[in-house]
CHARMM internal coordinates of N, CA and C (Angstrom, degrees):
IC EDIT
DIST 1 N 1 CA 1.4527
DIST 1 CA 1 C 1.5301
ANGL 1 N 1 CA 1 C 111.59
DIST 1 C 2 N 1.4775
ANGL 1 CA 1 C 2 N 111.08
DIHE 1 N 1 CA 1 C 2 N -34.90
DIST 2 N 2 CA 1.8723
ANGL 1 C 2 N 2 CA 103.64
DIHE 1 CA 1 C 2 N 2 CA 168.42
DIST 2 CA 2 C 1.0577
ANGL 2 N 2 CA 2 C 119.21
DIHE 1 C 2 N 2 CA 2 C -79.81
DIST 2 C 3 N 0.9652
ANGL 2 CA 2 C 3 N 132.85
DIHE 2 N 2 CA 2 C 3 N 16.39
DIST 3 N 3 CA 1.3169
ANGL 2 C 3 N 3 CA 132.87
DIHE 2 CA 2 C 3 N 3 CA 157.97
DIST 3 CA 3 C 1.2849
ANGL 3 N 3 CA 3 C 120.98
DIHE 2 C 3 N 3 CA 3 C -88.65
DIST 3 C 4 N 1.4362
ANGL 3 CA 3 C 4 N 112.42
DIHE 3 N 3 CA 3 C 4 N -35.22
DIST 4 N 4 CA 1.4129
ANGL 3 C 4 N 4 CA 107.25
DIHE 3 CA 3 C 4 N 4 CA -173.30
DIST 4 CA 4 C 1.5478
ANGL 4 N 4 CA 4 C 111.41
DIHE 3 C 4 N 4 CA 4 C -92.00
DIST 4 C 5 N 1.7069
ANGL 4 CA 4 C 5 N 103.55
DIHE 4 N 4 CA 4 C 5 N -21.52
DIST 5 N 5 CA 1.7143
ANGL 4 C 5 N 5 CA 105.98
DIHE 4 CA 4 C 5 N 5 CA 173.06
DIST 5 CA 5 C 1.5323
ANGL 5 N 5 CA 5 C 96.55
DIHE 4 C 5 N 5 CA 5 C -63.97
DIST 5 C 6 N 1.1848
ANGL 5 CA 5 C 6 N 133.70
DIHE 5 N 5 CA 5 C 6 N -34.24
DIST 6 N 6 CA 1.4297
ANGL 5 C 6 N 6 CA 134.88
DIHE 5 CA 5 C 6 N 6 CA -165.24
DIST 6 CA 6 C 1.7180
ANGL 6 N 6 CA 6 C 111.14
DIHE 5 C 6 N 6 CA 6 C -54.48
DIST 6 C 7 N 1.8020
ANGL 6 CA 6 C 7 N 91.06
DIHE 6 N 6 CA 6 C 7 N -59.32
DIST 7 N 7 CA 1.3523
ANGL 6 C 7 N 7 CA 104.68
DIHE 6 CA 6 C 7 N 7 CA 173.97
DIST 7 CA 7 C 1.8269
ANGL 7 N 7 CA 7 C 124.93
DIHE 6 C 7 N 7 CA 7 C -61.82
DIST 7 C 8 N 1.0371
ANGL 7 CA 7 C 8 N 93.22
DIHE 7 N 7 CA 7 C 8 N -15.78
DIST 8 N 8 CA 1.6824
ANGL 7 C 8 N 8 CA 95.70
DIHE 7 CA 7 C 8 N 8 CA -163.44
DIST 8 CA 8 C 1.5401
ANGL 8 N 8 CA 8 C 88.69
DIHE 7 C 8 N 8 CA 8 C -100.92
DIST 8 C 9 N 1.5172
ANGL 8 CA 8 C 9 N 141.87
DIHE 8 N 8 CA 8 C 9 N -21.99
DIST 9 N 9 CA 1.1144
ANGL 8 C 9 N 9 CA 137.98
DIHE 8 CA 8 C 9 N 9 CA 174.31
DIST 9 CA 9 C 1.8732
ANGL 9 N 9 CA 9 C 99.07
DIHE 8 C 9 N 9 CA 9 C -77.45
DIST 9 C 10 N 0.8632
ANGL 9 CA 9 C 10 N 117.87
DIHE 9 N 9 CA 9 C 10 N -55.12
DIST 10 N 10 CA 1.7208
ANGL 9 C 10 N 10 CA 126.01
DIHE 9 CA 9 C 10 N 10 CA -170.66
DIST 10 CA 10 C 1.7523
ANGL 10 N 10 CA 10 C 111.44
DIHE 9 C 10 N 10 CA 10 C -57.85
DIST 10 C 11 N 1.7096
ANGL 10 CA 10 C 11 N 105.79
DIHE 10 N 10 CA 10 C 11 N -28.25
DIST 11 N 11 CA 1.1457
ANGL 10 C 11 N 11 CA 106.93
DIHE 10 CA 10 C 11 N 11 CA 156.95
DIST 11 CA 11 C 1.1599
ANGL 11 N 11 CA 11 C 149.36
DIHE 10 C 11 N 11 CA 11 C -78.12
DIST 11 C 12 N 1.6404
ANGL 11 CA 11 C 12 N 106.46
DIHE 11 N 11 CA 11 C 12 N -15.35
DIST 12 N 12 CA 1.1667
ANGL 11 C 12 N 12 CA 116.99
DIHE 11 CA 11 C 12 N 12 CA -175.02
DIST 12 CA 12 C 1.4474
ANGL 12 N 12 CA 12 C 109.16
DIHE 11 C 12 N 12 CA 12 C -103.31
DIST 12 C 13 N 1.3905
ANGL 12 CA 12 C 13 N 106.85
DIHE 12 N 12 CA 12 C 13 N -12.68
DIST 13 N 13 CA 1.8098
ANGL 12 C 13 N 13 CA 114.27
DIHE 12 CA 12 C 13 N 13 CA 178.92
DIST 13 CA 13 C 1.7759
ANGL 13 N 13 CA 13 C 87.40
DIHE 12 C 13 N 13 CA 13 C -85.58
DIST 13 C 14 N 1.0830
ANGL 13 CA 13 C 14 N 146.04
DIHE 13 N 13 CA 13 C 14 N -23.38
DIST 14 N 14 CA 1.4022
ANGL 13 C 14 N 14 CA 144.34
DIHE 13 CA 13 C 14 N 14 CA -139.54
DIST 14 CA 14 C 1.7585
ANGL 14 N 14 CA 14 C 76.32
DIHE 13 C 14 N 14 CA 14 C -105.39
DIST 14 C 15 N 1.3163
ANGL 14 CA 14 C 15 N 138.95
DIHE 14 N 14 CA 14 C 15 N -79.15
DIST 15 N 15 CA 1.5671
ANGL 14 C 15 N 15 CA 150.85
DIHE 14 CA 14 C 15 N 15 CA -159.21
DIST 15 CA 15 C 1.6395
ANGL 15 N 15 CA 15 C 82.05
DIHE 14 C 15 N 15 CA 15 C -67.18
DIST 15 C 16 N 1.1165
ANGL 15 CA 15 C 16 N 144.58
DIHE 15 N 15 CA 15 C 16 N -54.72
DIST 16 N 16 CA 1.4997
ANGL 15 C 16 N 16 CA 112.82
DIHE 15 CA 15 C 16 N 16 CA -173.49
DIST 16 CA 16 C 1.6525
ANGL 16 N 16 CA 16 C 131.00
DIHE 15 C 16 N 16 CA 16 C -75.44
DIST 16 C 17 N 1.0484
ANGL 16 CA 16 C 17 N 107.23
DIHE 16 N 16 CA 16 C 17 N -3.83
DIST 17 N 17 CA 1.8529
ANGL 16 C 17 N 17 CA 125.83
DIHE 16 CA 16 C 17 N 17 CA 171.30
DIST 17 CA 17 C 1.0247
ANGL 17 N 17 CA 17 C 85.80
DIHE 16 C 17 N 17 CA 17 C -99.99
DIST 17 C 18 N 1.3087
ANGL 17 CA 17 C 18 N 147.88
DIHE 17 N 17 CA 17 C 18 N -37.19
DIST 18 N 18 CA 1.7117
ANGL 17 C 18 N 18 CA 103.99
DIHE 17 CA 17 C 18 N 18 CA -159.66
DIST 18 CA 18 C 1.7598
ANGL 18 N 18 CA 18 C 100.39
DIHE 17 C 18 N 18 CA 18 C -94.08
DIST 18 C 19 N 1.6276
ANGL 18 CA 18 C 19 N 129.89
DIHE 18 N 18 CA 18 C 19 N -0.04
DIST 19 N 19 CA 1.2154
ANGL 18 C 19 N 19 CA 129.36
DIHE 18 CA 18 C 19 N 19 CA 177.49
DIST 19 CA 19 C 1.2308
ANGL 19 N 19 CA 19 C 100.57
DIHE 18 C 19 N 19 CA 19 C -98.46
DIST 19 C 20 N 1.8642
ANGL 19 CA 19 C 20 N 123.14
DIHE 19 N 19 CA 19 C 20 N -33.37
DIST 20 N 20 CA 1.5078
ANGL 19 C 20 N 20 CA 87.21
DIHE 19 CA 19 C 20 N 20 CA 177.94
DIST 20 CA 20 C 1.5908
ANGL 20 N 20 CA 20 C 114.54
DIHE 19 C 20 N 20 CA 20 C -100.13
DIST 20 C 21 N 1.1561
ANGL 20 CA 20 C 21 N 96.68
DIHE 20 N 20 CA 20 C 21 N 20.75
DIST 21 N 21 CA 2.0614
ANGL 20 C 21 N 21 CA 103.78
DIHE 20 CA 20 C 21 N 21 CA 170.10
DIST 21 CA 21 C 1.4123
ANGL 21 N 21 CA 21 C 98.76
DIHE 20 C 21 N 21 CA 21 C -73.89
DIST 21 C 22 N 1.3814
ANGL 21 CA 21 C 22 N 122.30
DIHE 21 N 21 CA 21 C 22 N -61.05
DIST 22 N 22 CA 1.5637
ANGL 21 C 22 N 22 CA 140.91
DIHE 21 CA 21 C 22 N 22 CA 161.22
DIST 22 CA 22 C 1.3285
ANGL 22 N 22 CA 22 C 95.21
DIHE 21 C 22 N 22 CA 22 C -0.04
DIST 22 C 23 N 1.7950
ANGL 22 CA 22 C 23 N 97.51
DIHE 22 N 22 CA 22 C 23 N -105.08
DIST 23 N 23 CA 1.3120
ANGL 22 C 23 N 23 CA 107.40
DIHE 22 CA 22 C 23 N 23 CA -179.10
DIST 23 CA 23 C 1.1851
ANGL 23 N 23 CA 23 C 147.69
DIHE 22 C 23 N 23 CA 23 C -49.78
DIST 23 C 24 N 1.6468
ANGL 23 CA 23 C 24 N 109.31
DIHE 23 N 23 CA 23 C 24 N -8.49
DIST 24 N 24 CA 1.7815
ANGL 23 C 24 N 24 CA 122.32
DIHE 23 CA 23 C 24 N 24 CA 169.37
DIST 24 CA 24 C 1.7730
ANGL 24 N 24 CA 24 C 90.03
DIHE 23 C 24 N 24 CA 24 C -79.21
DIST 24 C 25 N 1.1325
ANGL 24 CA 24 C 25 N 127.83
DIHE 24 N 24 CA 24 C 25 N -47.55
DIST 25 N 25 CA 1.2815
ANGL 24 C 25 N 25 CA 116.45
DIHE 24 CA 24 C 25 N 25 CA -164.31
DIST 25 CA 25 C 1.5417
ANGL 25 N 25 CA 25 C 124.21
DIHE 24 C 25 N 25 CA 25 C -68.38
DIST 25 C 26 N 1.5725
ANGL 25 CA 25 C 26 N 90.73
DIHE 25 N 25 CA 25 C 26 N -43.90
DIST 26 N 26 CA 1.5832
ANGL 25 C 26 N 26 CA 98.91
DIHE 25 CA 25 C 26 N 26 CA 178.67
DIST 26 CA 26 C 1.9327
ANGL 26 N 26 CA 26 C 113.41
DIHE 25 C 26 N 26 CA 26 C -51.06
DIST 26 C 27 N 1.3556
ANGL 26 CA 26 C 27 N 94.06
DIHE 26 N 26 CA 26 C 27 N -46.06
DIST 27 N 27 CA 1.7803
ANGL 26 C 27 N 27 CA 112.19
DIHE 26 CA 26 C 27 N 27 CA -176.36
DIST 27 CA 27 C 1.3958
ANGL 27 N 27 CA 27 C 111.50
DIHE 26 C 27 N 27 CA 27 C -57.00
DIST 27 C 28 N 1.3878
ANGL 27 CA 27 C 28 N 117.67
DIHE 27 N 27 CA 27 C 28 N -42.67
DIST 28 N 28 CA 1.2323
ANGL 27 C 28 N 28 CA 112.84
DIHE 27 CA 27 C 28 N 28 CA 169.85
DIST 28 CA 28 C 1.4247
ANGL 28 N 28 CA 28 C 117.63
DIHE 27 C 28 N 28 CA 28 C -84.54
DIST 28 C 29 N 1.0470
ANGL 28 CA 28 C 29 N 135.28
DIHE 28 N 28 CA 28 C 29 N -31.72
DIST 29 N 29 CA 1.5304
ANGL 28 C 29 N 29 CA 126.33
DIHE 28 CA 28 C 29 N 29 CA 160.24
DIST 29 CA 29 C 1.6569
ANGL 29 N 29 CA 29 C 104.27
DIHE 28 C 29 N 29 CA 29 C -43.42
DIST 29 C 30 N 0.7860
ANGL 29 CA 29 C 30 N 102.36
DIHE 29 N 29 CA 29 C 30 N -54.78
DIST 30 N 30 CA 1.8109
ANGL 29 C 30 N 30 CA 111.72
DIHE 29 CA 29 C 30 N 30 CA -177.10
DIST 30 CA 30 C 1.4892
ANGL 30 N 30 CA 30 C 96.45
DIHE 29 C 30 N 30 CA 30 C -61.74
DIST 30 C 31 N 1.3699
ANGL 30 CA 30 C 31 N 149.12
DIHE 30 N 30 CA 30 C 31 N -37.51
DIST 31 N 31 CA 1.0759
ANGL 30 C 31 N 31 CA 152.46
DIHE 30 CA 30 C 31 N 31 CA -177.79
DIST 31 CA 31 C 2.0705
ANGL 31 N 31 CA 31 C 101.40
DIHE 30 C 31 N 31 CA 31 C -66.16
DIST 31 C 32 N 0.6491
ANGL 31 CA 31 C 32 N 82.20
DIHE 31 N 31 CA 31 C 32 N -60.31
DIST 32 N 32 CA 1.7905
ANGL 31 C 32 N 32 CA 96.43
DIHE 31 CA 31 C 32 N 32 CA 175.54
DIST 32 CA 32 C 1.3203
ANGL 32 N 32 CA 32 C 123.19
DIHE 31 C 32 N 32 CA 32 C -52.51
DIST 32 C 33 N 1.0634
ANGL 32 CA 32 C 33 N 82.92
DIHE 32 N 32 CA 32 C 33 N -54.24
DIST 33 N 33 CA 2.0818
ANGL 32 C 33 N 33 CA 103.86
DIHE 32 CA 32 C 33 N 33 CA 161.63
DIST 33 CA 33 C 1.3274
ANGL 33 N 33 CA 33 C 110.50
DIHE 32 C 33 N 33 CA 33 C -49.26
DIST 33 C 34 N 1.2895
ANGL 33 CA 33 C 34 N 112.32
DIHE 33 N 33 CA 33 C 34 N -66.94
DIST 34 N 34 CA 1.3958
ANGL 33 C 34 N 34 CA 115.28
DIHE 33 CA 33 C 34 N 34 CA -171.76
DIST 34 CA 34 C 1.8582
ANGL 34 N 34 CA 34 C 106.73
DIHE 33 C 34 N 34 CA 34 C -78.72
DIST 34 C 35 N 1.3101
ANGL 34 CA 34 C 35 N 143.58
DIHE 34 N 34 CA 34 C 35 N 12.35
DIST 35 N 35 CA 1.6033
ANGL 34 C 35 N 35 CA 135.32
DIHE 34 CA 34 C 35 N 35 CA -159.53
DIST 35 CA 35 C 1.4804
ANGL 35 N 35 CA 35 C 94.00
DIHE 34 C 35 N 35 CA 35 C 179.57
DIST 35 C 36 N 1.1542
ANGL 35 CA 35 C 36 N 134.17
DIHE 35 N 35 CA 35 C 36 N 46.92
DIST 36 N 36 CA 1.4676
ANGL 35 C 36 N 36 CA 133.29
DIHE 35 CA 35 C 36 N 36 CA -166.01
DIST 36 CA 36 C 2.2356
ANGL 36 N 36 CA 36 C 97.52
DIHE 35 C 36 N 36 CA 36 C -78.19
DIST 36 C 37 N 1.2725
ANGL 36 CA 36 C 37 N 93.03
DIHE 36 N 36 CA 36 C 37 N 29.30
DIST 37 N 37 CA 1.7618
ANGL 36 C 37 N 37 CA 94.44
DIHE 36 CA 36 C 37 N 37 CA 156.89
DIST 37 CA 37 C 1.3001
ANGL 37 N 37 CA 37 C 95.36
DIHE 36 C 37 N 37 CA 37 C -122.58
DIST 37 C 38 N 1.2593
ANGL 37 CA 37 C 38 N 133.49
DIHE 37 N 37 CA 37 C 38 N -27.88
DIST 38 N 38 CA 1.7860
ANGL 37 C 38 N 38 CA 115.64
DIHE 37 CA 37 C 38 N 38 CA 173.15
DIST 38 CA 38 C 1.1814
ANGL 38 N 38 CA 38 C 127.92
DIHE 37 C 38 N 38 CA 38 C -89.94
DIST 38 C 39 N 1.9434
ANGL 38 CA 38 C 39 N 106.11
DIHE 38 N 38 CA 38 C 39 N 42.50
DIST 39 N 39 CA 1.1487
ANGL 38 C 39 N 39 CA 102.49
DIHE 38 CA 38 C 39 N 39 CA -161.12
DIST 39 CA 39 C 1.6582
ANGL 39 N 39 CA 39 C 116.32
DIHE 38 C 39 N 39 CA 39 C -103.31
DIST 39 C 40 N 1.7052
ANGL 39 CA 39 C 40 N 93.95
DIHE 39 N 39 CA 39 C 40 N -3.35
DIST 40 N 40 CA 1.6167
ANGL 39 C 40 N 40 CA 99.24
DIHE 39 CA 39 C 40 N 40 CA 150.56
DIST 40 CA 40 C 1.9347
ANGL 40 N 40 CA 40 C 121.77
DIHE 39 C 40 N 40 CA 40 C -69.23
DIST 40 C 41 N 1.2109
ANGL 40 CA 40 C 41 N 92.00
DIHE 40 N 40 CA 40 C 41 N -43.80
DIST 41 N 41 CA 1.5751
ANGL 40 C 41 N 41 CA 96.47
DIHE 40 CA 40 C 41 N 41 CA 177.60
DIST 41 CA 41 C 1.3949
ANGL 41 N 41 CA 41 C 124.98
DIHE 40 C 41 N 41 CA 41 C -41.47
DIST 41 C 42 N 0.9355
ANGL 41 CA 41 C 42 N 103.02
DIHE 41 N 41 CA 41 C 42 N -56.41
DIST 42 N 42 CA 1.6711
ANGL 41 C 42 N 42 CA 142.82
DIHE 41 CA 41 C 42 N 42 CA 174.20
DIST 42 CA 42 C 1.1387
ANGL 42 N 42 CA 42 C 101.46
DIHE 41 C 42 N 42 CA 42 C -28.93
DIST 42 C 43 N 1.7339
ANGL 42 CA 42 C 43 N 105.64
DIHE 42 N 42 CA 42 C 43 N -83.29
DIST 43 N 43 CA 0.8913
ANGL 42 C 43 N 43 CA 122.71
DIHE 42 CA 42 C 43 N 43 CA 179.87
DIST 43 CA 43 C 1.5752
ANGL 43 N 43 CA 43 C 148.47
DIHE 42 C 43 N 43 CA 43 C -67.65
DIST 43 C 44 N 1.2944
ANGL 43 CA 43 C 44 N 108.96
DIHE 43 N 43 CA 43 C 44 N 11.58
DIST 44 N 44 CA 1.3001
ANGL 43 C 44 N 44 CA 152.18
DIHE 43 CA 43 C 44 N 44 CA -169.84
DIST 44 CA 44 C 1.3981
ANGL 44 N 44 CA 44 C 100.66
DIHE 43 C 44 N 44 CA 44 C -104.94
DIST 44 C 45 N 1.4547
ANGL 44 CA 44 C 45 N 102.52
DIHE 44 N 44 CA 44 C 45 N -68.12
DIST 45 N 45 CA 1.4072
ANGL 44 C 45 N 45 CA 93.93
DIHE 44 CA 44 C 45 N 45 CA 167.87
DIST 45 CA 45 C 1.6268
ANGL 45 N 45 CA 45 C 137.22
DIHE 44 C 45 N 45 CA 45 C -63.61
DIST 45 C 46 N 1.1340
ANGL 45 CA 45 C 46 N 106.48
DIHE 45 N 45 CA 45 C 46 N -22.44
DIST 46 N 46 CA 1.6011
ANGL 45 C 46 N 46 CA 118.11
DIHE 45 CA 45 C 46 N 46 CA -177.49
DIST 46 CA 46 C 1.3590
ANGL 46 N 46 CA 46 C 115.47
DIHE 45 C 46 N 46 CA 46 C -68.21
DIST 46 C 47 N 1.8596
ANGL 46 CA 46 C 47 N 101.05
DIHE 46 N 46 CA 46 C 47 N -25.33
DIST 47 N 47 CA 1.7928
ANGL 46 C 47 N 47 CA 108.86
DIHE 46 CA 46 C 47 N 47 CA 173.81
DIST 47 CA 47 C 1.6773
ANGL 47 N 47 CA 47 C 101.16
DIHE 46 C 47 N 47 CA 47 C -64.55
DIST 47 C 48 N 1.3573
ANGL 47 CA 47 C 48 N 113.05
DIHE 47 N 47 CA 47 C 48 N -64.52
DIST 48 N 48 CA 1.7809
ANGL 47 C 48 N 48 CA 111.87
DIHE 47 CA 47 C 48 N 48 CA -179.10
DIST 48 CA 48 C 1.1217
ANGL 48 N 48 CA 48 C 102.15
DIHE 47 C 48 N 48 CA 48 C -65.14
DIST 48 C 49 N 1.2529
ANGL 48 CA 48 C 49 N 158.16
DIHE 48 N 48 CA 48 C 49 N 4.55
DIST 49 N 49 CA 1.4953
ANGL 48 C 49 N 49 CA 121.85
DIHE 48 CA 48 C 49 N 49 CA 140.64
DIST 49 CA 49 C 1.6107
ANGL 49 N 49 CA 49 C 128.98
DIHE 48 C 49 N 49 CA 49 C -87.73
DIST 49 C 50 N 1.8072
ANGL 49 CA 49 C 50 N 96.89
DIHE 49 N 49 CA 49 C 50 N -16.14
DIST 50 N 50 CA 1.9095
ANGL 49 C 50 N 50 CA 86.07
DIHE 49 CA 49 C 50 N 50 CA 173.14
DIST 50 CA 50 C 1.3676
ANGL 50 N 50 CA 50 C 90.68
DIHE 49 C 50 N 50 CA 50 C -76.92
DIST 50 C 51 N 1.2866
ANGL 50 CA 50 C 51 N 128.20
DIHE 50 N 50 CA 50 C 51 N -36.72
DIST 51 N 51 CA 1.4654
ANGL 50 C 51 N 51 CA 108.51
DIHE 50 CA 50 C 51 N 51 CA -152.86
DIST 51 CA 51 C 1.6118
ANGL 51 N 51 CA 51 C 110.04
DIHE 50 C 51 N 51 CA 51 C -76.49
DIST 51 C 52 N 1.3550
ANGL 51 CA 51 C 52 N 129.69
DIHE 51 N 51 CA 51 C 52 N -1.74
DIST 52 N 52 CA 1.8531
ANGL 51 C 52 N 52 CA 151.17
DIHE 51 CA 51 C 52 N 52 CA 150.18
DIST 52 CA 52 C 1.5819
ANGL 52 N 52 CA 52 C 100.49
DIHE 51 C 52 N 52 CA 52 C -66.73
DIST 52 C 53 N 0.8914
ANGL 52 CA 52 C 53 N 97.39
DIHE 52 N 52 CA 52 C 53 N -47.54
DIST 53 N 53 CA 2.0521
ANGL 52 C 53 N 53 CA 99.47
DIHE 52 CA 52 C 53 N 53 CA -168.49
DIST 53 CA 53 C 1.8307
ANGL 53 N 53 CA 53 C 97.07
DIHE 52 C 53 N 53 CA 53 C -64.28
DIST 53 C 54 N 1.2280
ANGL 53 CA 53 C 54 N 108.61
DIHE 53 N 53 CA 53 C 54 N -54.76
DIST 54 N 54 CA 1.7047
ANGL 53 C 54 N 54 CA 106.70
DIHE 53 CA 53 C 54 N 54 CA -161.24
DIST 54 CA 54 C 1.3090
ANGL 54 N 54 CA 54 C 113.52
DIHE 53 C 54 N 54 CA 54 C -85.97
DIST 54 C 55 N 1.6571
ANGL 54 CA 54 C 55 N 120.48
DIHE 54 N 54 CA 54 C 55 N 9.62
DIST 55 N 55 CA 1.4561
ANGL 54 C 55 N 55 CA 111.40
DIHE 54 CA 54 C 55 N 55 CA 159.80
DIST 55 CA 55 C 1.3715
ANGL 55 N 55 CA 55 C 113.95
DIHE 54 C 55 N 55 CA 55 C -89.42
DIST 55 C 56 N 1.4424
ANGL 55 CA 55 C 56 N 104.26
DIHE 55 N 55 CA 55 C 56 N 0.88
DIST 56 N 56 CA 1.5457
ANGL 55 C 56 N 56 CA 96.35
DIHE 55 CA 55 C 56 N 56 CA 166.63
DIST 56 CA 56 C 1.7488
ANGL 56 N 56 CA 56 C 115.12
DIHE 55 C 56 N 56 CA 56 C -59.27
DIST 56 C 57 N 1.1472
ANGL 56 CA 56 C 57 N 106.36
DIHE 56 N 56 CA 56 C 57 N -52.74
DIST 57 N 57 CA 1.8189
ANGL 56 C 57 N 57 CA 122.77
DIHE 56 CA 56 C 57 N 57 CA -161.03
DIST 57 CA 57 C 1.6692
ANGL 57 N 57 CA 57 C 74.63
DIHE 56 C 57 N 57 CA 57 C -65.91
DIST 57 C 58 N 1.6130
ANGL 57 CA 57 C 58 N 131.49
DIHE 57 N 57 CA 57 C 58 N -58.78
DIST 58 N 58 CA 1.2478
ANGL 57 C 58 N 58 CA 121.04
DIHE 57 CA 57 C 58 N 58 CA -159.54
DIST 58 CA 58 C 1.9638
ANGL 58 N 58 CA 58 C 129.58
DIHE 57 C 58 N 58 CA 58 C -47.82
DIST 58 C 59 N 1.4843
ANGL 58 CA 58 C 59 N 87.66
DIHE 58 N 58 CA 58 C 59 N -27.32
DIST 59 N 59 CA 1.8689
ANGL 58 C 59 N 59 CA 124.98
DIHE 58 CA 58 C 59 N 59 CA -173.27
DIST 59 CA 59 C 1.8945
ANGL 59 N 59 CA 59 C 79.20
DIHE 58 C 59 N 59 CA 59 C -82.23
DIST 59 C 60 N 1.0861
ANGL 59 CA 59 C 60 N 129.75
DIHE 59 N 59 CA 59 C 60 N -77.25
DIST 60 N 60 CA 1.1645
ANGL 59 C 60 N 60 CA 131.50
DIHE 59 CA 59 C 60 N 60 CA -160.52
DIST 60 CA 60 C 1.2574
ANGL 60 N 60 CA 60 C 106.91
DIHE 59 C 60 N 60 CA 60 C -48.69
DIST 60 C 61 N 1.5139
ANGL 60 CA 60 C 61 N 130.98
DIHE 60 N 60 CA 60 C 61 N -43.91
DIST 61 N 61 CA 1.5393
ANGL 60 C 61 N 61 CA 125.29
DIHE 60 CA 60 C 61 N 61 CA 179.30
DIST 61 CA 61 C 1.6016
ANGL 61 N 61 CA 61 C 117.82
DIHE 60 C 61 N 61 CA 61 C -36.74
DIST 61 C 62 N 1.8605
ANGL 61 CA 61 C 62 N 81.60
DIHE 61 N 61 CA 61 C 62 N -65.81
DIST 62 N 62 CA 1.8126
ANGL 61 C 62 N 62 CA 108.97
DIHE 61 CA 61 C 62 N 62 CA -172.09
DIST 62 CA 62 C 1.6039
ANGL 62 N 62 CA 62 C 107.19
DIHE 61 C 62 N 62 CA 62 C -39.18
DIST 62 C 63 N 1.4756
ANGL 62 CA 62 C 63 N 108.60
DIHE 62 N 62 CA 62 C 63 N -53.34
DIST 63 N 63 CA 1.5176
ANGL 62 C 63 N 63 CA 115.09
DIHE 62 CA 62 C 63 N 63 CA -165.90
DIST 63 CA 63 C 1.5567
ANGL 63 N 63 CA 63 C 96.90
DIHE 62 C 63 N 63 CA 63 C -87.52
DIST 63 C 64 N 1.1995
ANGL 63 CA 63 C 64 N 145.82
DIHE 63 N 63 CA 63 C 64 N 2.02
DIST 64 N 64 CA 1.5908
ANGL 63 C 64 N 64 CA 137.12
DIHE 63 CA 63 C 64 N 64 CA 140.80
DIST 64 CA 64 C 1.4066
ANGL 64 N 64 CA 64 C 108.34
DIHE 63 C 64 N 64 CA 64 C -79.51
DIST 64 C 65 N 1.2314
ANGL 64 CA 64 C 65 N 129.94
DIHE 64 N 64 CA 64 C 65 N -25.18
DIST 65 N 65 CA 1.3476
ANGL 64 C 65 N 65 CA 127.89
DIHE 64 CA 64 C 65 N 65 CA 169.44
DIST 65 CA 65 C 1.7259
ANGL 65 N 65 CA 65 C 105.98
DIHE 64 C 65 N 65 CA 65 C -64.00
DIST 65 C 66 N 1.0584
ANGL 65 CA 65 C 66 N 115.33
DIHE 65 N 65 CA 65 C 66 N -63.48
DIST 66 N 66 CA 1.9966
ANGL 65 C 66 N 66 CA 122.84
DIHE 65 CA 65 C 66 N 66 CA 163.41
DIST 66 CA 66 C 0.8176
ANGL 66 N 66 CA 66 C 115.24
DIHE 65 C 66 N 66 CA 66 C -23.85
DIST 66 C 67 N 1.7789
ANGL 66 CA 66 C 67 N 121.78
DIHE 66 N 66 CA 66 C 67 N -61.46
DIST 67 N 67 CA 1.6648
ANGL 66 C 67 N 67 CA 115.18
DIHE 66 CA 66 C 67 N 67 CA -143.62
DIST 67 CA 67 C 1.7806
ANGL 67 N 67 CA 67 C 84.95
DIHE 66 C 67 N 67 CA 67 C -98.94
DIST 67 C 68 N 1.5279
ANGL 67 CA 67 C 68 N 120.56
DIHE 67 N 67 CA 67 C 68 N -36.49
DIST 68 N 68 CA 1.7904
ANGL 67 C 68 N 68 CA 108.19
DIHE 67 CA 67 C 68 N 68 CA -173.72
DIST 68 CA 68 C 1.9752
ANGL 68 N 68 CA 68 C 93.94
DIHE 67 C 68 N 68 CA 68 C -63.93
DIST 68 C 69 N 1.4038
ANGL 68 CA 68 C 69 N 145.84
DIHE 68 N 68 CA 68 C 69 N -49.56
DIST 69 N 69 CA 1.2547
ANGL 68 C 69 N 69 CA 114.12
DIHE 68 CA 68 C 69 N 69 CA 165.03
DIST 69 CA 69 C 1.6088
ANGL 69 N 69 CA 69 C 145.33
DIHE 68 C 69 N 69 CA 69 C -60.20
DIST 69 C 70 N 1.2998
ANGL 69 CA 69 C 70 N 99.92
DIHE 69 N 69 CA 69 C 70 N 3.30
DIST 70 N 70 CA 1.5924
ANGL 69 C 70 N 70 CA 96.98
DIHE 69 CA 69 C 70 N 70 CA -178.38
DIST 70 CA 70 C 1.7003
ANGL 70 N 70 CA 70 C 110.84
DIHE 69 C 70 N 70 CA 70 C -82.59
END
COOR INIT
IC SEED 1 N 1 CA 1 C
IC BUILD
């Protein structure tokens, strides 16, 4: 059974970073598009939010790493 909570947690942290990576990216392309002088800003910011978005999947490893040893 920890194995499969493992997997079904790793999948669902894996499908929610890659939709809201999506949508941070798309928005700021669209941000750029529309203000292509704040496109350092922007883009500055777009690093601290993937890098907020992908400790999700990172949190999800650790605690599939937990529950597959118990």
């Amino acid at each position: 059974m920890g194995l499969i909570a493992a997997g079904i947690a790793m999948c669902g942290a894996a499908i929610g970073a890659g939709i809201g990576d999506g949508i941070l990216i798309s928005k700021m392309l669209e941000g750029m598009a529309r203000q292509p002088e704040l496109s350092n800003t922007l883009r500055t910011n777009m690093f601290i939010g993937v890098a907020l978005i992908e400790v999700m999947p990172i949190l999800a490893f650790v605690i599939a790493m937990l529950v597959m040893n118990k």
